[in-house]
N, C-alpha and C positions, 0 to 999 in steps of 0.2 A: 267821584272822589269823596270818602268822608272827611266829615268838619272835623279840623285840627281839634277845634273847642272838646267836641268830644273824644276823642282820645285825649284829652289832657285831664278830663274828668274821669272817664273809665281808669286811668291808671293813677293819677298822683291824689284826686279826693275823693279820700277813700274812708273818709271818717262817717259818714253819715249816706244812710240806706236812703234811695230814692224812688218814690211811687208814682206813677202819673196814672191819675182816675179819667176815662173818658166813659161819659153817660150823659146822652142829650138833657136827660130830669136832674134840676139844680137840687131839688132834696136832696137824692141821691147822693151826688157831686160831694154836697155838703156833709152828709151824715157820715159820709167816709171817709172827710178831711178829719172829720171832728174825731171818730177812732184813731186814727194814725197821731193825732196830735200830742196824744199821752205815749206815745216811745218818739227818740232820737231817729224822727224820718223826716224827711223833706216831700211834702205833695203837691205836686202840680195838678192842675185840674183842664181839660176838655170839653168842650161841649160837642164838638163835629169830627169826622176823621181825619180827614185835610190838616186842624188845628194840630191833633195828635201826632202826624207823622211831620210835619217840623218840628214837633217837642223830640221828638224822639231820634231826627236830623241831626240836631240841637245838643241833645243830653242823652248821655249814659242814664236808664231806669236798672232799678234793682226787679219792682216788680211792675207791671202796666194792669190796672183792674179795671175792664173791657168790656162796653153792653156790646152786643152783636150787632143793634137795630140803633142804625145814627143816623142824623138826618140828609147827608150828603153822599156819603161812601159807606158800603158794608164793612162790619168789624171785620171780615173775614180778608179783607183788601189789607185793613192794620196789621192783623197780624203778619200778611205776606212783607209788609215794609219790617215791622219790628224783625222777624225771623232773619231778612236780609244785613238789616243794619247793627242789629244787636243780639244776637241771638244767645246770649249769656241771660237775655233780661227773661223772667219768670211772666206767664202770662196769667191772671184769671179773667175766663169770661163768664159773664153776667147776662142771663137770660131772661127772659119770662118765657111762659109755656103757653102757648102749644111749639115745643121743638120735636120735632122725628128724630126716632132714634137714628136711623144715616148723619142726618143733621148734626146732632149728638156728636157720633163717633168721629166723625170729619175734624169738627171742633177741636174734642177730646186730642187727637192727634198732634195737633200743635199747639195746646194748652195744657198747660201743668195744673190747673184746678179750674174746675166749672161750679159757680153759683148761681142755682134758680133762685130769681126773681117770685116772689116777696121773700127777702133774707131777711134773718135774724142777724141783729147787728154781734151778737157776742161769735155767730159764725165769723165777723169778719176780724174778732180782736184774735182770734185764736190763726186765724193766716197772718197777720201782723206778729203775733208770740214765736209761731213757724219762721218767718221770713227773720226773722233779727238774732235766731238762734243759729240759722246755716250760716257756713263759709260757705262765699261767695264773691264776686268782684269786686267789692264794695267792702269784706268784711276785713 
């Protein structure tokens, strides 16, 4: 059964777009709270999967931006939770390389955008310029 909580947030607050960053490295974490903080977002942050899929139990995300490689459970496990519980919410995952292209397309599949690892932070202001320009559940 889903959390009343969340349904009361996917539909009644609907004012401000919602991100939850999971990436085991706090840089990271950080540097892409710190983008998101200049537009009208709310971020939650992750370090482990486990952590993530009670956020996401929890709360309606607009977007979830995802490393694949966490220290408990594979991204690949989150996304199966997110797809199930929210499946409105936009994924990006977040790699480093070496990924195979199977790897890749697998991903690709249930991800609406893929960032290799080392990213340019202006790649990530211009997914943030994206995300706040669709309708969407939240908009």
């Amino acid at each position: 059964m889903l959390n009343i909580r969340y349904w009361y947030e996917f539909c009644f607050n609907n004012s401000v777009k919602k991100v939850l960053i999971i990436d085991d490295n706090e840089l990271i974490r950080h540097s892409l709270k710190r983008v998101f903080c200049h537009y009208p977002v709310e971020v939650s942050l992750a370090v482990k999967g486990s952590d993530a899929i009670t956020e996401i139990f929890s709360h309606f995300y607009d977007l979830c931006m995802l490393d694949i490689c966490l220290p408990d459970i594979s991204g690949i496990e989150v996304i199966k939770h997110l797809r199930l519980l929210s499946p409105a919410t936009k994924i990006a995952i977040m790699t480093a390389p070496p990924i195979s292209d199977d790897s890749k397309g697998c991903v690709l599949m249930e991800a609406n955008y893929f960032i290799e690892k080392p990213f340019d932070l202006s790649e990530i202001k211009m997914l943030a310029k994206m995300l706040l320009s669709e309708e969407g559940p939240s908009a």
